[in-house]
N, C-alpha and C positions, 0 to 999 in steps of 0.2 A: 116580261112574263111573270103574271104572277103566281105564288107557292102556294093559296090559300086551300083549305080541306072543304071539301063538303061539313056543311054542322054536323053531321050525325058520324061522321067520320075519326073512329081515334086511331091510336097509333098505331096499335096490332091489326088493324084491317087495313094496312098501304097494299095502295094495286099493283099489282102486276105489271109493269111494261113493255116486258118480253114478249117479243114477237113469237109464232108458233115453232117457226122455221129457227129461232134461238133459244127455244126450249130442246128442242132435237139435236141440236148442235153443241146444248150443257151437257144434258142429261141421257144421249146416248153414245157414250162413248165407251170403248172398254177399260177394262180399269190400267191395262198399259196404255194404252192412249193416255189416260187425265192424269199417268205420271209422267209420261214422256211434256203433254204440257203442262203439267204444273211446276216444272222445272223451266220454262220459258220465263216466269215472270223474276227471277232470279238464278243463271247458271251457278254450277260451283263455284269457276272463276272469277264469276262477278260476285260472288260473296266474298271470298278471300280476298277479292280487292275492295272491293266497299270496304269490307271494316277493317285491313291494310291501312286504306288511306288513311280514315277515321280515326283510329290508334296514333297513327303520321303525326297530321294535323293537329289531334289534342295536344302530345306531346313538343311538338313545337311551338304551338300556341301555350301553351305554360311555359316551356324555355325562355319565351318572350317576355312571359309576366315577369318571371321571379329576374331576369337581367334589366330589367326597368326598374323592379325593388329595389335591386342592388344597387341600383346607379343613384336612385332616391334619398337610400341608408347613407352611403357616398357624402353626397351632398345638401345632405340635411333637409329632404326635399319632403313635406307630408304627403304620404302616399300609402293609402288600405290597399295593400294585396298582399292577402293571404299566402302562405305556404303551397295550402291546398287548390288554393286559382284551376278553376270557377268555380269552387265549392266555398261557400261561406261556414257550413255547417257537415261537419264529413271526418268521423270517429273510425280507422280502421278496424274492422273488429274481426281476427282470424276463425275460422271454426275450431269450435271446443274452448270459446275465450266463456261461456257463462257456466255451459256445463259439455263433459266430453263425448264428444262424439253426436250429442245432441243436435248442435249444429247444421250438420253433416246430413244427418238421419234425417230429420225435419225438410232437409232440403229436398232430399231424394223423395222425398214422400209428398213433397208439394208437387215436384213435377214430373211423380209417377199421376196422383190425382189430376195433373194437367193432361198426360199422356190419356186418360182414360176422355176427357174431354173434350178435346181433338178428336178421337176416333170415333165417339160419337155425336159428333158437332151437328151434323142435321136433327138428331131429335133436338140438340139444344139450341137451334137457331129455326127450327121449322113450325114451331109451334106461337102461343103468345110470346111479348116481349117479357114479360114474367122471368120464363125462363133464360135466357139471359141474364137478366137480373140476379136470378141465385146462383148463378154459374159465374157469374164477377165477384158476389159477393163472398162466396165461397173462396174464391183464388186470391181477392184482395185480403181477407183475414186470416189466410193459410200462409200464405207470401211474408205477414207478418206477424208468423210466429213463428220464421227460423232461429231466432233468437230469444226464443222463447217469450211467454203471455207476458210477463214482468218486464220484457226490455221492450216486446214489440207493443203492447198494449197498454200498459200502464204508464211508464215509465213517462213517453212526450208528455205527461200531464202533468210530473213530478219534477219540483224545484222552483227557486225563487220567482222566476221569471215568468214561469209561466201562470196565463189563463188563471186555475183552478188555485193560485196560490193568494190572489188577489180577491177570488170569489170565497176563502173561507171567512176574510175578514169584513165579509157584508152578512147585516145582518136584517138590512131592509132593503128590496129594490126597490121598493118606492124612495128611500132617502138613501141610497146609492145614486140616483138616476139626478134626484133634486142638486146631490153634493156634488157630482162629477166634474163642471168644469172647476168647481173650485179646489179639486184632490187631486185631479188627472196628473201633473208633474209629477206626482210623489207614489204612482202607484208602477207597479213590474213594468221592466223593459219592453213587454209586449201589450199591456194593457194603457202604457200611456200614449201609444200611437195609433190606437185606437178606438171605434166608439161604446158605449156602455153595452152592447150585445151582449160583446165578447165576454165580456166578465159576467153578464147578467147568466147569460146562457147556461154557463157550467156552475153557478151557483143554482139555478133551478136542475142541471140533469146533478149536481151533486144532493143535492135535499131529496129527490126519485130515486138515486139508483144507490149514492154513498160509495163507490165503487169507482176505481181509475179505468180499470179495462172494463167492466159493463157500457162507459161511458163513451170508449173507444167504438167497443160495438155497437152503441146506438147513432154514431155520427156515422158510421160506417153502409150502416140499414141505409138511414135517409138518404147518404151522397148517393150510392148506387142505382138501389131504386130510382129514385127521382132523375137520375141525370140519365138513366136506359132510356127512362118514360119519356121525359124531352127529347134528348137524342133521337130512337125511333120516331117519334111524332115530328120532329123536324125535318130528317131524312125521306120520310115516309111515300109521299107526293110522287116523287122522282126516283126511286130506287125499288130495285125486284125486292123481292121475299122467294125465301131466308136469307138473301144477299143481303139485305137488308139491316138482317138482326147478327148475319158475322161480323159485319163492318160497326155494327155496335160493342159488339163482343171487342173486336180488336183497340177500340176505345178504351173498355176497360182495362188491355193487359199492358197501353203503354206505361214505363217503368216509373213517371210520376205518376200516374194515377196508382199502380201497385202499393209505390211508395206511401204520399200523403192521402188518398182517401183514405186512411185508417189511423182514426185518434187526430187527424187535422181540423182545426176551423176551417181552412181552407177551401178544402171540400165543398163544406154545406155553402160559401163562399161563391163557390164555380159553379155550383149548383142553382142558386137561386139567381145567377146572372144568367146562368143555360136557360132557366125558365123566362126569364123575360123573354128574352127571343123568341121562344114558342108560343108565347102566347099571341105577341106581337104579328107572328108570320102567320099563323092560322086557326085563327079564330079571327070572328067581326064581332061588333056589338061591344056592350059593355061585361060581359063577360071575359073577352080579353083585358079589356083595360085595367081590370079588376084584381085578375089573374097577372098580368106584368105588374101592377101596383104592388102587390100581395111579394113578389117575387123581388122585386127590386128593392121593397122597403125594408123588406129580409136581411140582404146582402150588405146594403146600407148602413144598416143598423150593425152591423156587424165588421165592417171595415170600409174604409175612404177609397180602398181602392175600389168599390163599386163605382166611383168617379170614370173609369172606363168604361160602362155601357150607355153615357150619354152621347158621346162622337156615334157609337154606332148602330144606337135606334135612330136620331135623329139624322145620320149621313143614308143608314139602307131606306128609311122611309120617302127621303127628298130622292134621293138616286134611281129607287125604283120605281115609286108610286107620283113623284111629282108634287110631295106634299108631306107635311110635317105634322098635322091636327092630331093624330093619337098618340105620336112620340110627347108632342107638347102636354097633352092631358095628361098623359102617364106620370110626366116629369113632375106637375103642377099639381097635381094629385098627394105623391108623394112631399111636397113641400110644404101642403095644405096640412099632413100630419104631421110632419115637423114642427108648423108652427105651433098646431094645438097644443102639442106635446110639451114645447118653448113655453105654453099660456099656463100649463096647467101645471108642470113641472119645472119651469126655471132653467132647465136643460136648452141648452144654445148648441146646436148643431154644428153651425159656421164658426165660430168661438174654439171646439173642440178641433175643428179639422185648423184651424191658424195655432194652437197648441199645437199638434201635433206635427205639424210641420220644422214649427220653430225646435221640438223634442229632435226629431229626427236628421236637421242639419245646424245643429247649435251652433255652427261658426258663419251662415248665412247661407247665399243661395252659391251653391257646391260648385258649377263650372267657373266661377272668381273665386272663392275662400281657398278653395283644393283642386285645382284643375287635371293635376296626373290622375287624382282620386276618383274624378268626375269621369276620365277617359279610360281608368282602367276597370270600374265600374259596372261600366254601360257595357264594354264588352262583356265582363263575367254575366253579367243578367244575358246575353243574346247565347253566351257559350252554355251554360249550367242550362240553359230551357232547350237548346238542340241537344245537349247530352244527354236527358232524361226524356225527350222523344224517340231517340235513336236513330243510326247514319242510314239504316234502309226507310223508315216512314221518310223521312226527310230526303232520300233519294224520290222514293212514290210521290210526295208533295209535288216535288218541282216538274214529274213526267204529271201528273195531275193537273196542274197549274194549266199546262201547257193544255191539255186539254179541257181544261172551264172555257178558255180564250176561246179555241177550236169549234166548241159548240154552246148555240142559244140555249139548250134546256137546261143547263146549270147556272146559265148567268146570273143569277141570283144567287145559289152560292156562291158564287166566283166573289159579289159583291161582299156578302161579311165577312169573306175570307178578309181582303183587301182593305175592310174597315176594320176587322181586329186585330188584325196583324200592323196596318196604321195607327191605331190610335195608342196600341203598347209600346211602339217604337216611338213616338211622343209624350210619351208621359216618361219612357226613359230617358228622353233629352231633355226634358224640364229636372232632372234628378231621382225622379219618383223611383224608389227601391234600391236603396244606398245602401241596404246591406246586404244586397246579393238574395239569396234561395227564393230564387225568383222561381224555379221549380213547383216550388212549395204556394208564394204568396200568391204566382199566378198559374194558377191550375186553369182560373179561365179560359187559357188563351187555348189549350189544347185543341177541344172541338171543330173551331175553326181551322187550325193546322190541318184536323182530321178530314177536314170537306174535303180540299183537293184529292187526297189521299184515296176517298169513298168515292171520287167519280173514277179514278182511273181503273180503281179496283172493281166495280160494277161491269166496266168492260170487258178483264179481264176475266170475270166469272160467265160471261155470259157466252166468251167462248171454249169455256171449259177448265178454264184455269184453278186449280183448288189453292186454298187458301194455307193450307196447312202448314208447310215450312215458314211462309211468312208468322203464323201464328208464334211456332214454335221460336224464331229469330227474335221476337217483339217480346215476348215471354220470358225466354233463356234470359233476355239481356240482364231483364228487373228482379230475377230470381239470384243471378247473382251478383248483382248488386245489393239486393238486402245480405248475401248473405257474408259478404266480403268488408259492411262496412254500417255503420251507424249514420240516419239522415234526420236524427231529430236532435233538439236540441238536450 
């Protein structure tokens, strides 16, 4: 079945495909009715136990880590796991640790502003996908300034390691770009394991803007925007309206996204990976090809992890269409620039990504050099990426899942679910993301999590179910979690 749009089709005019008789069955209920059901898709109890368990589970799941630590320490055995296990990156920070009461204040005021947007979620979900957009962006730049502009906005930019510390000392991108492979060892922890973008990037918004938190704000514009734009335009095909643009909304308030869309590379990362997909699924012609070239050579440029959207243009194209010819172009496309690039500039792509490697596990390939490291690892990346989606989406996933299976009209998303969520759990057993905030590096993988999520919840809307509590659960979480603790470096 394929997903593809009409040409003239964008993303704020997805049809309808509510039957008449399930419009009457939304939308005339009385308003105890749609509370008495919107308490079906989560009872009390099943909240109290859901995140019972969830607390349980974490807690044992670290009791586990740090007694393997121990037993390591013991016996002199090399083994990374942190204190904090599955956070690599995770500064408690009490309220009233920058200023008093601030904290506090800021909190309540974020999710007094939530409360106002919740109540009236159909103007903000019934209109274009626009609105959405400002209504994430709003909640993502508020969410991180409980700790105020200095901690929440400025500060990920500030210090050795990062980005923008490496970008002060270029004073040419043209001979930054020439010199790279031959510097890359020698530049911050975070720019040497990756490719010249990164650095390129915040030297040109630093020469624009001069500014740490303008800087934040402007990654923050583009992730949102742009990943609403795709998101809805992905969704579109197959899902009602305004269902449509809550289940985008709900996108934005998972607690990574709250998190790192603001002041992240990461982001525009997820982002420019998001777009490939959409171009790919709907559009023909060379306008898509162009538009996923454009999107993919973004992300590329910008970190090696874009290495994961190859398994899954090329696996949803053979799997659903029977054929691989636009993934192949797309890819060949992008290497066609590379090489220029390589011609005109000296700049070796492949060269940088085998540096980078060799940076990132200096004692070889991790399942032999450090094998507890390799195994304790791989879980923290599986645990730290279910922790910042939360124990209720990842309940709705798996009832979700179960319904992709159940019905042909999602099978298509059933399939990149299945491909991104394969090909990240692969790259995690080759070693890929050795030091954890996989949260953070892999923002991508969220959207796909989010599919199953969108088909079960599109059910559940259509027979009356509101969205709200869940809003409020998926929101709470991230809220206070900014406000309880530091996730930058």
């Amino acid at each position: 079945m394929s997903l593809a749009l009409p040409r003239t089709l964008s993303p704020h005019d997805a049809p309808s495909r509510v039957s008449s008789n399930d419009r009457r069955t939304a939308h005339g209920l009385t308003d105890s009715q749609k509370t008495q059901t919107a308490e079906s898709l989560f009872s009390l109890r099943e909240i109290v136990a859901i995140s019972s368990l969830f607390v349980v589970a974490f807690a044992v799941a670290w009791a586990a880590a740090q007694a393997v630590a121990f037993v390591c320490r013991r016996f002199d055995i090399a083994a990374d796991i942190p204190l904090k296990w599955p956070f690599s990156i995770c500064k408690p920070l009490m309220p009233g640790t920058h200023a008093p009461w601030y904290d506090t204040l800021t909190a309540l005021a974020v999710l007094a502003l939530f409360a106002v947007v919740v109540h009236y979620r159909n103007w903000c979900t019934s209109g274009g996908w626009w609105r959405v957009a400002v209504v994430g962006l709003v909640l993502v730049l508020g969410s991180n300034l409980i700790h105020g502009p200095a901690y929440g906005w400025a500060r990920p930019h500030e210090g050795e390691e990062q980005y923008a510390a490496d970008a002060a000392h270029v004073t040419s991108a043209v001979a930054f770009l020439q010199q790279f492979n031959a510097i890359q060892p020698e530049l911050g922890i975070h720019a040497c394991t990756h490719p010249p973008g990164a650095v390129l990037l915040f030297y040109g918004l630093d020469r624009l803007l001069s500014n740490s938190a303008a800087i934040s704000v402007v990654l923050t514009i583009v992730a949102v925007v742009l990943t609403t734009f795709f998101m809805v335009g992905l969704l579109g095909p197959t899902f009602d309206r305004p269902a449509l643009h809550q289940l985008v909304l709900l996108l934005l308030l998972v607690p990574a996204v709250e998190i790192y869309y603001c002041s992240s590379l990461d982001a525009v990362v997820a982002t420019g990976l998001l777009g490939s997909v959409y171009f790919l699924q709907h559009h023909r012609g060379w306008i898509s090809v162009l538009g996923a070239v454009a999107c993919l050579l973004a992300s590329s440029f910008l970190t090696f992890g874009a290495t994961f959207l190859g398994p899954v243009l090329f696996g949803y194209e053979l799997w659903a269409r029977r054929t691989i010819r636009r993934s192949a172009t797309i890819v060949a496309l992008v290497a066609a620039v590379y090489l220029g690039i390589y011609l005109a500039s000296g700049f070796d792509y492949l060269a940088a990504f085998r540096t980078a490697s060799v940076l990132e596990n200096p004692e070889g390939f991790l399942p032999l050099s450090e094998p507890v490291t390799y195994v304790m690892t791989r879980l923290e990346n599986v645990a730290e990426l279910a922790v910042f989606f939360g124990p209720f989406l990842l309940v709705l996933a798996v009832r979700g899942w179960r319904a992709m299976r159940a019905n042909d009209e999602h099978r298509d998303l059933m399939k990149l679910t299945a491909l991104g969520v394969g090909t990240l759990l692969a790259m995690f057993l080759t070693g890929a993301f050795r030091t954890g905030e996989t949260a953070r590096a892999c923002l991508f993988i969220y959207p796909y999590l989010l599919l199953p999520v969108a088909v079960y919840l599109q059910v559940q809307i259509r027979r009356g179910v509101s969205l709200r509590p869940l809003l409020w659960l998926v929101f709470g979480q991230a809220v206070f979690m900014q406000t309880v603790a530091g996730w930058h470096w």
